[in-house]
VEXRO-448378 format. One line per 4 residues: number of its first residue (from 0); their letters; for each residue x, y, z of C-alpha. Coordinates in Angstrom, 2 decimals, always signed. Layout:
BEGIN
NUM> A> X,Y,Z | ...
//
This chain:
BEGIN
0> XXXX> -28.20,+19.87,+10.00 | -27.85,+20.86,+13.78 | -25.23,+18.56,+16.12 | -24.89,+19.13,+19.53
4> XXXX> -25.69,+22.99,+18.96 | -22.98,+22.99,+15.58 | -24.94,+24.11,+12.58 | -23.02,+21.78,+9.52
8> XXXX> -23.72,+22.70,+6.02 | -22.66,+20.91,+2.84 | -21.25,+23.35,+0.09 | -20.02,+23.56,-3.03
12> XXXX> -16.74,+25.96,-3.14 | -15.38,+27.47,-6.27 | -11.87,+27.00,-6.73 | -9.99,+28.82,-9.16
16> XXXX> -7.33,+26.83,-10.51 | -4.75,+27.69,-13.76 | -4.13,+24.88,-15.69 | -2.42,+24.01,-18.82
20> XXXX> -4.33,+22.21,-21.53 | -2.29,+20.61,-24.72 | -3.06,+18.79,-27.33 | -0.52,+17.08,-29.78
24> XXXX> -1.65,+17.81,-33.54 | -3.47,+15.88,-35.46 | -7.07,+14.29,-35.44 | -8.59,+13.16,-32.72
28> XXXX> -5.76,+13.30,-30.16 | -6.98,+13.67,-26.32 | -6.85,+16.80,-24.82 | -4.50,+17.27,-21.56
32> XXXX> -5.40,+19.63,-18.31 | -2.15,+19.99,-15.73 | -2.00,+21.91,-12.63 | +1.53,+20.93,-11.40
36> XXXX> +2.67,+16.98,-11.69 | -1.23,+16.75,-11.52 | -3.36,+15.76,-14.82 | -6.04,+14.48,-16.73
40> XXXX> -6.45,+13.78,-20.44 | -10.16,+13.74,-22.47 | -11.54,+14.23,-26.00 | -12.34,+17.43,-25.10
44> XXXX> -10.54,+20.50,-23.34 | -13.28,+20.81,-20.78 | -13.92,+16.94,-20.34 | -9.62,+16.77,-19.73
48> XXXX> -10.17,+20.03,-17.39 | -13.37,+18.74,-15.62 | -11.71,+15.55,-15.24 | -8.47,+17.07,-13.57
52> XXXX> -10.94,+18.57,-11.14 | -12.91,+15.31,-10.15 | -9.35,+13.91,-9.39 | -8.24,+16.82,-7.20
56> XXXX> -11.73,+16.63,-5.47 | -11.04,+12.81,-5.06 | -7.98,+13.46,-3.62 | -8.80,+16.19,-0.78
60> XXXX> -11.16,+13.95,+0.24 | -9.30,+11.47,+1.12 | -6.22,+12.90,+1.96 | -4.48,+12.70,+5.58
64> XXXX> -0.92,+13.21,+6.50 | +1.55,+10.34,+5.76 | +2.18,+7.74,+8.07 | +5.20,+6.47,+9.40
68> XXXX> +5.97,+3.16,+10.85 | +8.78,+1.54,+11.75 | +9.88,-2.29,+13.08 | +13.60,-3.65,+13.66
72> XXXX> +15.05,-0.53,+12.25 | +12.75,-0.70,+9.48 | +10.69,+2.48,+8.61 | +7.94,+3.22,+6.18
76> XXXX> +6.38,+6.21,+4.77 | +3.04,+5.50,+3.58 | +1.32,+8.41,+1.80 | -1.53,+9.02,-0.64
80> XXXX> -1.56,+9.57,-4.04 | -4.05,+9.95,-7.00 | -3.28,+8.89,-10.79 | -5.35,+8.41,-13.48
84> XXXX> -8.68,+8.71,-11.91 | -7.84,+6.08,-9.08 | -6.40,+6.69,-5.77 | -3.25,+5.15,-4.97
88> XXXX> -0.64,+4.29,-2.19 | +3.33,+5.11,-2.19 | +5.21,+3.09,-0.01 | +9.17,+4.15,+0.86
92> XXXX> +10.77,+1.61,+3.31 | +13.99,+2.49,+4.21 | +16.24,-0.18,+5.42 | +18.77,-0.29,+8.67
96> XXXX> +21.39,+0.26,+6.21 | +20.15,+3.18,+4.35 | +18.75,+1.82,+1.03 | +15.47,+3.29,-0.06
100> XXXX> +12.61,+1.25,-2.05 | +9.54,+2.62,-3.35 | +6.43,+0.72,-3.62 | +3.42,+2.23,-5.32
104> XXXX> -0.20,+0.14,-4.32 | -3.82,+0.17,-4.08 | -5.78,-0.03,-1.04 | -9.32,+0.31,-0.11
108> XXXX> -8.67,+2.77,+2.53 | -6.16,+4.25,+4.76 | -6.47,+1.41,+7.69 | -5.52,-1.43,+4.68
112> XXXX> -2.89,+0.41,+3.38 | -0.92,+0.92,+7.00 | -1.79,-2.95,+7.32 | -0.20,-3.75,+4.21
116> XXXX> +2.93,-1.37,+5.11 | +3.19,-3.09,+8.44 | +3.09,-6.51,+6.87 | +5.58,-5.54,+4.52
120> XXXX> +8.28,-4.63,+7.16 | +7.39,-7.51,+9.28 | +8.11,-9.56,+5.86 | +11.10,-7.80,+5.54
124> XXXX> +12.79,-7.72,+8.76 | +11.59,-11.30,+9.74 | +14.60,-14.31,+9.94 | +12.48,-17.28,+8.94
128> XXXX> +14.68,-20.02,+10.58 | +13.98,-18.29,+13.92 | +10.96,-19.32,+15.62 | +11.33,-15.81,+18.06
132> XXXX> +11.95,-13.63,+15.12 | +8.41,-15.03,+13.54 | +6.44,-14.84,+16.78 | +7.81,-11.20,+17.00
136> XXXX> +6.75,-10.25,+13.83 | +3.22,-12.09,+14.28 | +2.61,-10.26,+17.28 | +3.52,-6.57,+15.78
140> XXXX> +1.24,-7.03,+12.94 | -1.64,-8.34,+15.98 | -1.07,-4.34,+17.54 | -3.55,-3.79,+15.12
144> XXXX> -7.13,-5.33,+14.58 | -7.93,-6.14,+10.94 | -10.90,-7.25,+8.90 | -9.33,-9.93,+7.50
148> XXXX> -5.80,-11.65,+7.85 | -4.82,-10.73,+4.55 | -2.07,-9.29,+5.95 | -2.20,-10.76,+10.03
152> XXXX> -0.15,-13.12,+11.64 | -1.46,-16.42,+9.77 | -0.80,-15.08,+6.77 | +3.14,-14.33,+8.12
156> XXXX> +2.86,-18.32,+9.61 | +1.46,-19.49,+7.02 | +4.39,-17.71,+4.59 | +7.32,-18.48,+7.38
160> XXXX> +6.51,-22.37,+6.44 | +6.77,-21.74,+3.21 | +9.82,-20.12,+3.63 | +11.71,-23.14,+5.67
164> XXXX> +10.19,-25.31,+2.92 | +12.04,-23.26,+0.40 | +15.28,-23.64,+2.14 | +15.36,-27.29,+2.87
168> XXXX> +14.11,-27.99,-0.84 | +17.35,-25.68,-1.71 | +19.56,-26.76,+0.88 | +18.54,-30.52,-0.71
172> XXXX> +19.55,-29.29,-4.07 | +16.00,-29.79,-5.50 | +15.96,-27.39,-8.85 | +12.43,-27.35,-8.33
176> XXXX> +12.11,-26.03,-4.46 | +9.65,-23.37,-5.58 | +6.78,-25.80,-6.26 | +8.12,-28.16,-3.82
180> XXXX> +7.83,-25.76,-1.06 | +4.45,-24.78,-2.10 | +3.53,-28.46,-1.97 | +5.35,-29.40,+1.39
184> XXXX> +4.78,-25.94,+3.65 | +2.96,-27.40,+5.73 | +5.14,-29.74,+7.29 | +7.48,-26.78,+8.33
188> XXXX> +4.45,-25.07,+10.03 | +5.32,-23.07,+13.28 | +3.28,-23.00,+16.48 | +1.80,-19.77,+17.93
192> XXX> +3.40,-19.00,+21.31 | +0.60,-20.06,+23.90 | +0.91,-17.83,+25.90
//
């Protein structure tokens, strides 16, 4: 193919790679290739080997450099991963305060999976019983256009109700504020800013 005066070709490339292949004893048990923490299992040394390869293949593919986000002192690292023939997502957020979780989580793509990080710190870092700290949050997660609001600013509205609902069910001493809240959300529903 010839663009702009750049010849592009599509290749395959031979890569040499040493792996490890084990199999436990007995009849029947799958085979296992490893390069690394990488690894595949099949019936068959070259299926589990061939099958390692595919996933490394995935994997370069897709692969970009982490990406890190941060809100109110919040900060993600969002990076790709690949495990049993699937890619995957890790998530660390790492808290004003220094603790560290780590989320693992599928996505259909790199732009879903920094939407889903960002909605998770807005979540996070959001005080529900302020109307500021939701508007905020609903406009950080608006920075960035979406396909859907899975993860946009109705979704966080929609969730801050449910939220206040939760804590006047609990503040009213209702043993059952989970379902209430559910049932009653709306009624704590917050307005967009108009602006």
């Amino acid at each position: 193919m010839l663009y702009d005066d750049v010849t592009v070709r599509d290749r395959t490339v031979l890569v040499r790679l040493t792996t490890t292949a084990t199999r436990p004893p007995g009849r029947r048990q799958t085979w296992t290739a490893q390069a690394g923490h990488w690894h595949a299992t099949a019936s068959t040394e070259k299926a589990a080997a061939d099958a390692l390869a595919e996933r490394l293949q995935q994997f370069l593919m897709h692969y970009e450099a982490p990406r890190l986000l941060t809100f109110r002192g919040h900060t993600a690292v969002v990076e790709l991963a690949v495990g049993d023939g699937t890619l995957y997502w890790k998530r660390h957020i790492v808290t004003p305060d220094g603790r560290v979780t780590l989320s693992v989580f599928g996505a259909n793509g790199w732009a879903e999976a920094e939407t889903e990080a960002r909605y998770t710190l807005a979540q996070q870092s959001t005080d529900w019983q302020s109307d500021a700290s939701v508007h905020e949050a609903a406009a950080y997660l608006d920075r960035v256009p979406r396909d859907d609001d899975r993860f946009g600013s109705a979704e966080l509205y929609r969730y801050a109700a449910w939220q206040r609902a939760a804590r006047a069910a609990i503040d009213n001493g209702r043993t059952d504020w989970h379902e209430w809240a559910g049932a009653h959300h709306q009624k704590f529903t917050i307005a967009p800013p108009t602006e």
